[in-house]
C-alpha positions in Angstrom: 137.2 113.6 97.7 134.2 115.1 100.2 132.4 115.3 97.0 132.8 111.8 95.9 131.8 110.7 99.4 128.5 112.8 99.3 127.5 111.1 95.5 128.1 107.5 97.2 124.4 105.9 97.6 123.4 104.7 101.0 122.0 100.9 101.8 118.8 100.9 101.4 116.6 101.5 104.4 115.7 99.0 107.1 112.5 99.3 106.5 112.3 99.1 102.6 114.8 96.5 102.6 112.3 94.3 105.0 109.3 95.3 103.2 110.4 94.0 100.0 112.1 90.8 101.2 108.1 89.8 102.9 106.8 90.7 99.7 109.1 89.1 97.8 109.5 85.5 99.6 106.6 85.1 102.2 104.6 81.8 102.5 101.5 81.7 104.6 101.6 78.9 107.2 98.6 79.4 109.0 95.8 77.9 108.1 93.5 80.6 110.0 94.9 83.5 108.5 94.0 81.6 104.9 90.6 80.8 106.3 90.1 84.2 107.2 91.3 85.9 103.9 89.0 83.7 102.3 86.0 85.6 104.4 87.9 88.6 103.9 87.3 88.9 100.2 83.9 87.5 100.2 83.3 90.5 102.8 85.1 93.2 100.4 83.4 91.9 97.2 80.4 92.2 98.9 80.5 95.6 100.4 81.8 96.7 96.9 78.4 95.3 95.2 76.1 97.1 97.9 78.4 100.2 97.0 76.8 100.0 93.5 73.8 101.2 94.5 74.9 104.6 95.4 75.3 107.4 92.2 77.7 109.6 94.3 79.9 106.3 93.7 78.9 105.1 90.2 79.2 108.3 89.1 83.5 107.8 89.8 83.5 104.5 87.8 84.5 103.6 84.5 87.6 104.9 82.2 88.8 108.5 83.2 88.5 109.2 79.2 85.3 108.3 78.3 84.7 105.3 75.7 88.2 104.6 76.2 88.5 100.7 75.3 90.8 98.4 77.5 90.9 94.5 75.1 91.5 91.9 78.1 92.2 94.5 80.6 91.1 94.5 84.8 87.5 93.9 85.4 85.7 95.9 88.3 83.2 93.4 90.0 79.5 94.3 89.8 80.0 95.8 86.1 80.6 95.5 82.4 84.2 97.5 82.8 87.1 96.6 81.6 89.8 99.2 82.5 94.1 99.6 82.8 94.9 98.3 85.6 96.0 101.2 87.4 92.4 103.0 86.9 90.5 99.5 87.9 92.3 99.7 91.6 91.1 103.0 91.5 87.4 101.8 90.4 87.7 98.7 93.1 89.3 100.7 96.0 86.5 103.1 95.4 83.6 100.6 95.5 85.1 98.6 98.3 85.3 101.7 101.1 82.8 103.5 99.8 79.9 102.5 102.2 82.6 102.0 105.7 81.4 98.5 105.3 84.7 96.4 105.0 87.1 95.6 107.4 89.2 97.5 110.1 92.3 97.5 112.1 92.5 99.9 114.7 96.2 100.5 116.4 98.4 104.1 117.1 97.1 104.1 112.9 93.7 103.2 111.8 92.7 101.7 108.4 90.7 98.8 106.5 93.7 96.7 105.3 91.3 94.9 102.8 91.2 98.6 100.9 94.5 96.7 98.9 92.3 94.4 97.4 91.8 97.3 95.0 95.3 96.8 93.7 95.5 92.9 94.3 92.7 92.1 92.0 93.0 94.8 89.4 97.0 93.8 88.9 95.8 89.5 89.2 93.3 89.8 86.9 95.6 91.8 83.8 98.5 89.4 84.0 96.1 86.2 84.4 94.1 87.6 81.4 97.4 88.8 79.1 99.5 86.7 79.6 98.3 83.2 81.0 100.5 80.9 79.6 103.3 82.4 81.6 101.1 83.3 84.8 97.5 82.6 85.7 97.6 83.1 89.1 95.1 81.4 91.3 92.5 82.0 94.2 95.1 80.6 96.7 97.3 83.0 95.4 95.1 86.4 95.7 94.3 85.1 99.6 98.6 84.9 100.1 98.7 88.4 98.8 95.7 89.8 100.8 97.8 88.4 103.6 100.4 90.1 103.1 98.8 93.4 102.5 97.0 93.2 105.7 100.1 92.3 107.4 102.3 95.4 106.0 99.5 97.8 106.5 98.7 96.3 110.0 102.2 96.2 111.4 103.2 99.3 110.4 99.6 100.9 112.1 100.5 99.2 115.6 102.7 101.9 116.7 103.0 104.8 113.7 100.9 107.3 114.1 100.4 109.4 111.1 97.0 110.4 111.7 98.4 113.0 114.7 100.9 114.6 112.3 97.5 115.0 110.0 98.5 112.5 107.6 95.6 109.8 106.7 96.1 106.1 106.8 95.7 105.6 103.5 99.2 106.0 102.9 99.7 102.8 104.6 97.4 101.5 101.9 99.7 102.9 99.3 102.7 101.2 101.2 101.5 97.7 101.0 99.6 97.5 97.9 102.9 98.9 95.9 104.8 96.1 97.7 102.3 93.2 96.6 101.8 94.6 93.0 105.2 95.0 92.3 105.7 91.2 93.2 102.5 90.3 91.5 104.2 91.8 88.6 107.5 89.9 89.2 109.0 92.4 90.4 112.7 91.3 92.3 113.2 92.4 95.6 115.1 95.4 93.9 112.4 96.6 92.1 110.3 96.2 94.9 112.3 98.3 97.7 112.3 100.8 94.6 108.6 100.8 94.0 108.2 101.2 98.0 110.8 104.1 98.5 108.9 106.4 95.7 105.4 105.5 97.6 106.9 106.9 100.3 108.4 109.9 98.8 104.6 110.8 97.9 104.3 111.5 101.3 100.8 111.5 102.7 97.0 113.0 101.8 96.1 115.3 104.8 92.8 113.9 107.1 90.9 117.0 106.1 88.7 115.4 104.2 87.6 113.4 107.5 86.5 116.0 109.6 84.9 118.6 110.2 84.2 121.2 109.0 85.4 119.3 105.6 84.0 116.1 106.3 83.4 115.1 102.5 83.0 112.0 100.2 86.7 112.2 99.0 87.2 110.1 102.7 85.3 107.3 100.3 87.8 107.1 97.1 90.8 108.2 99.0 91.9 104.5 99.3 91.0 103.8 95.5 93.7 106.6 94.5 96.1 105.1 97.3 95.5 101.3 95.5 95.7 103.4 91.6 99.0 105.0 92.9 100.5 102.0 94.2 99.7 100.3 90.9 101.1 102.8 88.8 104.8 102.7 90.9 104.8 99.1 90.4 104.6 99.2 86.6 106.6 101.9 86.2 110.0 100.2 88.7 108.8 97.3 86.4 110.5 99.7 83.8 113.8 100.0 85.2 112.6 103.2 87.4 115.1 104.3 90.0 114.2 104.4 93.9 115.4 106.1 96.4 117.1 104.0 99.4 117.5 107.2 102.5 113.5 107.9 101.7 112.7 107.7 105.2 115.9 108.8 107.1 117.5 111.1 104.7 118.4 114.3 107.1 115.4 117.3 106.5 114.1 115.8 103.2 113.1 111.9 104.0 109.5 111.2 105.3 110.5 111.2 108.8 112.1 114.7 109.1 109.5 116.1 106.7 106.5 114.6 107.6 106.8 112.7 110.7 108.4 115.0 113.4 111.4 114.0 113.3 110.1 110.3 114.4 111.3 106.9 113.4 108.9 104.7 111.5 108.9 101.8 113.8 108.2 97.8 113.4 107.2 96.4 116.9 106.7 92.9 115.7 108.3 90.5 112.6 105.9 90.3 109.5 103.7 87.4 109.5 100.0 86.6 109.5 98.8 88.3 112.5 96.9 90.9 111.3 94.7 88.9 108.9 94.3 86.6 112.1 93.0 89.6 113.8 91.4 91.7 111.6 88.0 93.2 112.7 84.9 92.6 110.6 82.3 95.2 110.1 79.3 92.7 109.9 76.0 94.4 111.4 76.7 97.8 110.4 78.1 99.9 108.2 79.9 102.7 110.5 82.9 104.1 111.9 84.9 101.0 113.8 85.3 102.6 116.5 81.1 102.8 117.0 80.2 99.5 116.5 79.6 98.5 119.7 78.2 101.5 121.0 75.5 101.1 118.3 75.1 97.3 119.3 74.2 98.7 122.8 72.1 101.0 121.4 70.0 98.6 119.3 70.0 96.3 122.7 68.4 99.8 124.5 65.7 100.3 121.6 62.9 98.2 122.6 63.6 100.0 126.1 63.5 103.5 125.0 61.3 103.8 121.9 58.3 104.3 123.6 59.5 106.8 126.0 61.6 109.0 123.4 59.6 112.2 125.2 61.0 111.2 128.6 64.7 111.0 127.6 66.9 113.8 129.8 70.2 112.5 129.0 72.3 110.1 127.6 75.6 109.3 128.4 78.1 107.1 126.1 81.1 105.6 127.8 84.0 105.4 125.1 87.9 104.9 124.0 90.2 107.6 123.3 90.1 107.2 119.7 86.5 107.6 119.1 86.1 111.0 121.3 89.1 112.0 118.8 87.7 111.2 115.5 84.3 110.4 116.3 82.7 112.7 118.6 80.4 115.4 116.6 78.2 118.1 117.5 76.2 120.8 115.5 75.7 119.9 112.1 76.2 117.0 109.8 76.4 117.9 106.6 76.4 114.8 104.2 76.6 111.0 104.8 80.3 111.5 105.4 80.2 113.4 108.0 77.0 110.9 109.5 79.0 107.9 109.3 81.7 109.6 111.4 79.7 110.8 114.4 79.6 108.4 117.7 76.4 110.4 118.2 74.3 109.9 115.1 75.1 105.9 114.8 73.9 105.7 118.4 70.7 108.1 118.1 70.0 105.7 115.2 70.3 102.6 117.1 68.0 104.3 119.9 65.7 105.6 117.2 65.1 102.6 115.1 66.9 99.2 116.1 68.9 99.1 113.4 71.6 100.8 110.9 72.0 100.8 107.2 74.1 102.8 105.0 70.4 104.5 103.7 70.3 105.9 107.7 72.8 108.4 106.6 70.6 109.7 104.1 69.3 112.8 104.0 65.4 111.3 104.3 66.3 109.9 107.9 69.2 112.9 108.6 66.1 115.3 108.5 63.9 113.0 111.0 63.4 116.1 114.0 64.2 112.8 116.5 67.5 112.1 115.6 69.2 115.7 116.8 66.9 116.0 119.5 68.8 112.5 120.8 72.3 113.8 119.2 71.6 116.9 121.8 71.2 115.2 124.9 74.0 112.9 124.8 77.7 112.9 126.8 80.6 111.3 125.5 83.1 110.4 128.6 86.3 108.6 128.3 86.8 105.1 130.0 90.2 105.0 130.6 90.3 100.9 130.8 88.5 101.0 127.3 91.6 102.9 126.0 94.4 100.7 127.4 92.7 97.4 126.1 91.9 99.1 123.4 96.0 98.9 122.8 96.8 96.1 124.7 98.1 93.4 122.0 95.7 90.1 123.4 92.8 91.8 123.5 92.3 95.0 121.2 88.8 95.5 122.9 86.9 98.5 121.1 84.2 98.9 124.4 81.5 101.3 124.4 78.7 101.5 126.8 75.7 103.2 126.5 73.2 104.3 129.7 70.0 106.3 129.0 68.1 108.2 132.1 64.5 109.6 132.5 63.2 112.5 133.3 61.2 110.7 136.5 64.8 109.8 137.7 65.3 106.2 136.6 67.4 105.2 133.9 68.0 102.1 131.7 70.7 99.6 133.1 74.4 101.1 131.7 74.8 98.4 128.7 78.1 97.8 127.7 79.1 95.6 124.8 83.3 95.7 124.6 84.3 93.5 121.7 82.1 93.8 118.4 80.8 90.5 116.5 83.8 90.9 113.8 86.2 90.7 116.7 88.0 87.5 116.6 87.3 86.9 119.9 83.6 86.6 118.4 84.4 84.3 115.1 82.4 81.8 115.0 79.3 83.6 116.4 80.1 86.1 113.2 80.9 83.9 110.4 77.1 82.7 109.6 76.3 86.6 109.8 79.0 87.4 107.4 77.7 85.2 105.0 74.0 86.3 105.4 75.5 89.7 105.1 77.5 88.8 101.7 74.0 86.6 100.5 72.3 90.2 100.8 74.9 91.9 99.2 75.2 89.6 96.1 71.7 89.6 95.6 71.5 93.8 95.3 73.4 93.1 92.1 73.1 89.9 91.3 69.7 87.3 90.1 68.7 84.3 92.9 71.3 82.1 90.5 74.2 84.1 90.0 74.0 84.4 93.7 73.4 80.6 94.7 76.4 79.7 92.4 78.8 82.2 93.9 77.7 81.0 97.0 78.3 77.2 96.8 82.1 78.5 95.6 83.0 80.1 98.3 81.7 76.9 100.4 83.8 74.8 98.3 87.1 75.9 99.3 89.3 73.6 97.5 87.7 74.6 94.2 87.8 78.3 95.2 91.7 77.9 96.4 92.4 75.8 92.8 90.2 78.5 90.4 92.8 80.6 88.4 91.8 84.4 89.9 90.3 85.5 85.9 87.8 82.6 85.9 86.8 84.0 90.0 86.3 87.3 88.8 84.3 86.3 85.7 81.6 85.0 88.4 81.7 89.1 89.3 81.0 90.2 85.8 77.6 92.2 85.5 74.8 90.7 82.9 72.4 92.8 80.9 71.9 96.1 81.0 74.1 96.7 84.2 77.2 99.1 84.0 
């Protein structure tokens, strides 16, 4: 009898079970968090376009055998590919985090919830393209999903922890995309919980690659094989695959005893639309969230401290918890991985030269003589009121300051700056910059045409909302002689 109990299946767990049924049945009713989708994959395509311009990343694109042909399979934006589905979320998920460009939340968890667009588009554009008569699915369609992707990776961030068990937050990305894709597939809610539980069973890749002394470009495709992953479990629980319902609780083998200390996986709010509706947007540079505003202070400071570079004795940044964690680097920076990540190199740029672009993390500026000598005179001190409303649900603040004193004993004024221009508390002073920075995107790809006409779609928003998703991404389709 004991060993009939044993064989008997739990229910399905809490979490899985309320995964699957947002998946499965959600309906966006806000208006803003539609709006701001729609920005959120002009941002993402764009970041993935400017992406193209780097051979450390072109060099991962294309079929994993090469030649191999894909008739009507998922096109990767900014090329000539056409690939399976599951290695074209790999080839998107690559392009879009390759440059830190795209969006952020920041929570107990940090991420880029837009990373799942990898998945999203490469599973919407194979079923619109093989099968349309049964279901082309539309613009309005993708921005519902990217809702809902956000939302699961978001929620589950705001009080889960994973990166101080040493687990990256690309599992979250692996979460919500299998969620979406297995519904984007048609997936019941059954399938669904049972594409969910086996992405949780694959546990977590470890943060090594984020720091140092391993800081290393894998931190750039890890959420491309998080999106290919999530694909592949949705096609295969398309197939009848079996899942797993105790994945999380089951006693010493589920993901909290194994993985997770022991620790629930909490949900501190209902899923909905709040994390689209709060989403950060990385719009002025491409860095490390949790720098932002310490290198928009910086940049204020240049015209202040460029002549006087000789005279500099020390410079103190004023910061949150989670940067002087993850952020705060001394000695050596060995590639633009490990530049990207350092609260001290963004700012010594911003000092330095007024601005940042992905090319600062280069080796030709990296080897500029200034930019240490600035890196070694800097302090990093904890403000502990930028760390609680850094946490505190209404206002999510990511403050730096920046002060820089002289040698003759005066010192700048301490500038602070605490939310950055893709907070949403800054919307509408960021949405003409977002678009300038997706003009400037499009055209590093893309002829003064192509550009215009992708443009003037986006600014059309019925027609965008209306356009089946494999007419969208035809507009994405590189000409000529490009990949």
């Amino acid at each position: 009898m004991s060993a009939e109990v044993s064989n008997i299946r739990p229910e399905p767990d809490k979490i899985l079970v309320e995964l699957a049924d947002y998946a499965a049945s959600y309906t966006p009713d806000s208006r803003e968090a539609i709006d701001t989708a729609r920005h959120n994959l002009m941002d993402t395509l764009g970041c993935g376009l400017l992406a193209l311009r780097y051979p450390a990343c072109t060099k991962l694109l294309g079929p994993l055998a090469p030649g191999t042909i894909v008739p009507n399979g998922s096109r990767v934006p900014g090329t000539k590919f056409e690939l399976d589905p599951v290695t074209a979320a790999f080839n998107i998920g690559a392009l879009i985090r390759w440059l830190d460009f795209n969006d952020t939340w920041l929570a107990a968890e940090w991420g880029h919830p837009s990373d799942n667009l990898g998945a999203i588009l490469a599973v919407m554009d194979f079923v619109s393209r093989s099968d349309a008569a049964a279901k082309r699915y539309k613009v309005r369609d993708l921005l519902t999903a990217m809702i809902q992707a956000h939302e699961m990776q978001g929620v589950l961030a705001l009080e889960n922890s994973f990166n101080r068990v040493g687990l990256d937050h690309v599992l979250l990305v692996r979460i919500a995309s299998t969620a979406v894709a297995t519904k984007l597939l048609g997936g019941t809610r059954e399938q669904i919980t049972n594409a969910v539980s086996n992405a949780w069973l694959d546990g977590g890749a470890l943060r090594t690659y984020r720091h140092a002394p391993n800081t290393g470009s894998r931190k750039s495709w890890a959420a491309g094989d998080a999106t290919s992953r999530a694909v592949q479990h949705a096609f295969m629980a398309m197939k009848g695959e079996m899942g797993y319902p105790s994945a999380l609780t089951a006693q010493t083998w589920g993901f909290c005893d194994a993985l997770f200390r022991g620790q629930p996986i909490k949900l501190s709010r209902p899923f909905g639309s709040y994390v689209m509706e709060n989403v950060l947007f990385k719009i002025s540079f491409p860095a490390e969230f949790h720098a932002q505003t310490a290198v928009e202070t910086a940049i204020q400071l240049h015209p202040r401290v460029r002549d006087r570079l000789a005279e500099i004795q020390k410079i103190v940044i004023h910061t949150q918890e989670s940067a002087i964690r993850i952020i705060d680097k001394t000695g050596p920076l060995h590639n633009p991985a490990d530049r990207d990540h350092c609260l001290q190199y963004m700012t010594a740029i911003g000092l330095l030269f007024g601005e940042l672009t992905a090319d600062h993390y280069e080796e030709a500026t990296a080897k500029d003589p200034r930019v240490d000598a600035l890196r070694e005179k800097m302090a990093v001190q904890e403000d502990r009121r930028y760390s609680r409303e850094y946490l505190e649900p209404e206002k999510r603040s990511i403050a730096n300051a920046v002060q820089v004193f002289f040698t003759d004993g005066t010192a700048t004024a301490k500038v602070e700056v605490e939310y950055p221009v893709g907070h949403r508390r800054r919307r509408a002073e960021g949405r003409p910059l977002l678009m300038k920075k997706f003009k400037q995107n499009l055209a590093t790809r893309f002829g003064p045409e192509r550009v215009e006409k992708i443009l003037a779609l986006f600014e059309d928003v019925k027609r965008l909302e209306r356009m089946a998703v494999d007419e969208f991404v035809e507009h994405f389709v590189a000409e000529g002689s490009d990949r």
